[in-house]
N, C-alpha and C positions, 0 to 999 in steps of 0.2 A: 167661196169665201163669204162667209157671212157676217163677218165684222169689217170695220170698214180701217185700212192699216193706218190711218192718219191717229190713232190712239198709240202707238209702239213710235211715230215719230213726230209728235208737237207734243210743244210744250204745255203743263197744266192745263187746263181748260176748265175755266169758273160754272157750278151748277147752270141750270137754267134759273134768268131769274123770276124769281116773282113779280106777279103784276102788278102788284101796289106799288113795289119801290124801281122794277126796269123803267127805263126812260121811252115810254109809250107814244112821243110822236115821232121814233124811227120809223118809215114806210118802207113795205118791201115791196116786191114784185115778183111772184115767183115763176119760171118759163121750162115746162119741163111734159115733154111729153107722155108721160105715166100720170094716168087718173089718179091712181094708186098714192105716187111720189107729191104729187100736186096736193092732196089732201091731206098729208101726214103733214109737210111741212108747214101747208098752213095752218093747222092748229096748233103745230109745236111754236110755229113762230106767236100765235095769238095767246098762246098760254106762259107766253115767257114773257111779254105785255108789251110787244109793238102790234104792227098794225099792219095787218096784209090791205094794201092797195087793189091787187087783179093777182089772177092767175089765167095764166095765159099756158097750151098746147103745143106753140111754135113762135121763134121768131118773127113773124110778119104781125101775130094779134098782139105778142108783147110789145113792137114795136107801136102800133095803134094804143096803147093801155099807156105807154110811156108819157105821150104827149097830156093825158087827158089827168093820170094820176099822179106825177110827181114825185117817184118813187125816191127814197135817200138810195137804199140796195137794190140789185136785181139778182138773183138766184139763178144764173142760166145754162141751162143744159148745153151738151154740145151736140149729142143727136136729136136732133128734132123734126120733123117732116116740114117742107114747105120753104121755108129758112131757118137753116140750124144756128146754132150758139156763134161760130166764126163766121157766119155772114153775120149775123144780129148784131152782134159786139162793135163792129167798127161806126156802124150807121147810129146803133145807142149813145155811145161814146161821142158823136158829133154834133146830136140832138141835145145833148144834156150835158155841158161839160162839168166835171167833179163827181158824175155819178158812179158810184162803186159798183163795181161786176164782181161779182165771184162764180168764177165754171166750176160747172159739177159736170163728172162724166166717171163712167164703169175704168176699173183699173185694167187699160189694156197700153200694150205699147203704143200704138194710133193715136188714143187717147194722150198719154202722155205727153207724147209731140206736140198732141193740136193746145193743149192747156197750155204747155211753157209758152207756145206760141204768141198765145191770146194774153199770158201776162208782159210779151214785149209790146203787143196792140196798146196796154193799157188798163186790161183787169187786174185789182189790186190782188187776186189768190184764187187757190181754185180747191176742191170739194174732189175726194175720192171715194164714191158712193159703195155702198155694198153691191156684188154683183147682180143681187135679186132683188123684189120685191119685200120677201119674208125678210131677206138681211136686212133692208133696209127699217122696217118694220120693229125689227127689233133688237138694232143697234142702238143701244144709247150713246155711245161713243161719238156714231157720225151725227146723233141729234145733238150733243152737248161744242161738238166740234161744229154744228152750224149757225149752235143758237150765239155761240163765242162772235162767231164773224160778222153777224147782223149787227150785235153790239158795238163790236170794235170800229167796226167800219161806220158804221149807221150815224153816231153819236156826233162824228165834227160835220158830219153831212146836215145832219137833222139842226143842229146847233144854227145854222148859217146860211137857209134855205128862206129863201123869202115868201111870207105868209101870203097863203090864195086868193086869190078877189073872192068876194062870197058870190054864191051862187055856183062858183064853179061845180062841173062833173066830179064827183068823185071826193072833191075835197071840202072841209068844214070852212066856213066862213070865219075869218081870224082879224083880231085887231093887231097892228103894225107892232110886232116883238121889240123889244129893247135889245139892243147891239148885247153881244156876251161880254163879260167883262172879260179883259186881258188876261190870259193865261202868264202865270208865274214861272217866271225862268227857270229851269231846271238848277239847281246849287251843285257844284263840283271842282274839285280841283286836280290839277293836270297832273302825273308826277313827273321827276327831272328825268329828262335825258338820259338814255341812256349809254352808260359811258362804253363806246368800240372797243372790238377785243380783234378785229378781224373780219373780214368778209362772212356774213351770213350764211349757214346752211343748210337754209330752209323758210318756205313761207307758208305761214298755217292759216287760215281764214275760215270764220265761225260765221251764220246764218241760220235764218227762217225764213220767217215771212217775209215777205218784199224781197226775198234774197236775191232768186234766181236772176231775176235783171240785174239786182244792184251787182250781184257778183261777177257778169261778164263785163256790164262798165266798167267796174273797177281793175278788170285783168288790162284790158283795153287801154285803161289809162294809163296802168304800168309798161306795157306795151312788150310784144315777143321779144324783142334784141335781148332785154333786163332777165325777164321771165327765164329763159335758158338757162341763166347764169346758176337755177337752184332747182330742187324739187317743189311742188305748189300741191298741197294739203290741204281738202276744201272736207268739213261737215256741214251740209244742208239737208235742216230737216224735210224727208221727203219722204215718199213711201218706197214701197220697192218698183221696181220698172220705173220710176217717175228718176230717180237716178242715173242708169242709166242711159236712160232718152239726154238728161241733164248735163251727162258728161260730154254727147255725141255734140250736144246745143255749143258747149265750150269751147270743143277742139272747132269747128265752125266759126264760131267769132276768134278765136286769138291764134289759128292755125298749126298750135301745136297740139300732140297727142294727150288725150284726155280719155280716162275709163274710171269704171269703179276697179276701187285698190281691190286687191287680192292677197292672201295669204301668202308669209314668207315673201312678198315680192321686194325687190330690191330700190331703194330711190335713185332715180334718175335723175340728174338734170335737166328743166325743159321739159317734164313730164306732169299732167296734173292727177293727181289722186282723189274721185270722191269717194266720199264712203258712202259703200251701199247700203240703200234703205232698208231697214231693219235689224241692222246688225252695226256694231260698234266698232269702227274703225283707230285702234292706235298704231303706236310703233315698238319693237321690241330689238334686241342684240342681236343680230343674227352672228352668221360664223364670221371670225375675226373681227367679233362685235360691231360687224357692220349693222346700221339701222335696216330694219325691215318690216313690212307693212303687217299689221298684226290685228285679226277680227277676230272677234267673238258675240256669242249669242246671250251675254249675262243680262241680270237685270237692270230694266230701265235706269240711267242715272237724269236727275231732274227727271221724269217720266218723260224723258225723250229714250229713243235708242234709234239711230247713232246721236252720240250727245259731244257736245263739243271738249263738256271737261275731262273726257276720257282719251281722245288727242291730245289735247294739251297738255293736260300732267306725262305722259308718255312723252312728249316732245321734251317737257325742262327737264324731266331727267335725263333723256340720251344728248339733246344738245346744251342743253344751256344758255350763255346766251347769246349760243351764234342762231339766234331762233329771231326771224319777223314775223309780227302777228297782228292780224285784223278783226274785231268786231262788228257784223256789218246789221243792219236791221231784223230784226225777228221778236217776236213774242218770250216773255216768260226771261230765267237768268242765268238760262244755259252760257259756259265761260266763264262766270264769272271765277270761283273757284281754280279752273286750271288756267287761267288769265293770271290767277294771283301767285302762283307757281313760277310762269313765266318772266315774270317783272321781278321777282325774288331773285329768282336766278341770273337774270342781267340782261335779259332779253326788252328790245324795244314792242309797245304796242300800241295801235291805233284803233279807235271806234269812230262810226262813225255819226254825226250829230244829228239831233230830233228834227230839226225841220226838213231834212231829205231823208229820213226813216218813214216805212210804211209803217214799223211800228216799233216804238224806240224802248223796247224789253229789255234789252240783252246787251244792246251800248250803253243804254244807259245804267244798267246795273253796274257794267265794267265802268263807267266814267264815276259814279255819285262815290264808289267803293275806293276812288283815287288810282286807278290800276290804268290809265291811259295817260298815254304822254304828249296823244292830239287829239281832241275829237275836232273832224273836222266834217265838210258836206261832203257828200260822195264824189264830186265831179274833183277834189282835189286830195282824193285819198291814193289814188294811184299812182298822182307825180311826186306824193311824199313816200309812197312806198317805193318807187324808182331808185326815190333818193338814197333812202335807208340802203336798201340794196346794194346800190353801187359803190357807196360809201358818200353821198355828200351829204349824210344828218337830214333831218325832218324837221 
């Protein structure tokens, strides 16, 4: 595989930018054991106009490079000699707290596991590299998909970093920065309640970035006795294998069965559905117009594929609005559209709100667009989804 699959499921991803106008005192650090990997990146990251800190062969010299550079990001492998990525990660993470990780590693199942792992550790996302050197080499895709993440991530890090004593190793001598001015509330308005028709039959849940955690908290908080009561329809943008690793991670925290849906399969109660990476999960009429799990390999919708609005609109048509629905963190405006499907047709929905988003794309498109009836923090989206569920309103 010579492209890297994170292009078939995330969303947009902005050119590299230019150096004059990128915001150049984001610091990286990049830890990766390929000469090859190590030197591509940093010039793409130096040409897009941050700043490579160190580049470091293994966790032990990254972690040496950490104290002395100051990095906002770190780029960090998960095979590495010496100390790899999952030992690195935990001890980076305590040395520096706020410091963004993002794992890169080859698309294998292994992989998969150790990356979701490492974003319950605490890394903000993880990097699905080309299997090779050459792929890597001449993937623009996985360079546009990493120069996105240095930015994204880089930006409130670099914003709010306290300037170096001069002299220091590594870093420029700076006189004491002025506080950033106060970020502007996001403007949005809730829509009403929506009005019961009957017990719910069904819960659909959209993601990205930030997802995979925020999405088992939030099962978590609904909690299995609730969960049973329906089927649970999840699209997180992921690649392929990183799905199913994803579903195994689910049934593990919430104790019920979880896979990627499957063609024609039937909804269950108490069962979770993700769709799998690469391919677009809705729902269709089956015999005696029962719902049933319904994929296809069409084109990207939002340049995602699986996308969220291709479940959703699938959903308000076959339910209506015996349909619950959550927005949870990710990039980009996937949902928005079959979010606005859903609330037409009578169904309740929730997003969740910017200050517990990794990255507030996708609720907040559904919130500014008026198509949510809460946006609330994540740690109380699940005991309003409860409520919905069971019937006592949100």
């Amino acid at each position: 595989m010579l492209t890297t699959p994170t292009a078939l499921t995330r969303p947009p991803l902005r050119p590299a930018l230019p150096a004059q106008t990128a915001p150049a005192q984001i610091r990286v650090l990049i830890a990766d054991d390929s000469a090859v990997v190590r030197g591509l990146v940093a010039r793409w990251i130096g040409e897009a106009g941050f700043t490579v800190v160190g580049t470091a062969s293994n966790g032990r010299i990254a972690l040496e490079m950490l104290a002395k550079q100051d990095p906002d990001v770190v780029l960090l492998d998960i095979d590495m000699p010496e100390l790899d990525g999952t030992e690195a990660l935990p001890r980076m993470l305590a040395a520096s707290p706020g410091l963004q990780v993002v794992m890169m590693s080859t698309l294998t199942t292994r992989n998969a596991d150790i990356s979701l792992k490492c974003l319950a550790l605490g890394a903000v996302d993880y990097l699905a590299k080309p299997e090779s050197n050459r792929g890597v080499t001449t993937s623009d895709a996985f360079r546009a998909d990493l120069v996105e993440r240095v930015r994204l991530f880089g930006a409130a890090r670099a914003r709010n970093r306290r300037p170096a004593p001069a002299g220091q190793t590594g870093l420029p001598a700076a006189a004491p920065a002025a506080p950033p001015p106060p970020r502007a509330a996001a403007t949005f308005s809730l829509r009403p309640k929506a009005r019961s028709i009957g017990a719910p039959r069904v819960l659909l849940v959209g993601a990205s970035t930030g997802g995979p955690r925020a999405v088992g908290d939030m099962l978590e908080g609904i909690g299995a006795a609730t969960l049973r009561r329906l089927p649970i329809l999840i699209v997180q943008h992921m690649p392929p294998i990183f799905t199913a690793v994803f579903a195994e991670h689910l049934a593990t925290r919430t104790g019920l069965p979880a896979a990627e849906g499957k063609a024609d399969e039937r909804l269950q109660p108490g069962r979770i559905y993700v769709a799998p990476g690469g391919r677009h999960m809705g729902l269709a009429a089956g015999p005696g117009r029962e719902p049933v799990i319904r994929l296809d390999d069409g084109p990207q919708v939002n340049f995602c594929r699986p996308a969220v609005d291709v479940l959703f609109k699938d959903a308000a048509a076959l339910f209506g609005a015996a349909t619950v629905s959550v927005i949870l963190t990710g990039m980009g405006s996937d949902g928005t559209h079959g979010a606005r499907a859903l609330v037409e047709a009578g169904g309740p929905l929730l997003a969740q709100d910017e200050a517990t988003s990794t990255v507030w794309g996708m609720p907040g498109s559904v919130a500014k667009a008026g198509l949510a009836q809460g946006v609330l923090p994540l740690a109380e989206i699940g005991p309003a989804l409860r409520s919905l569920i069971t019937g006592g309103g949100a």
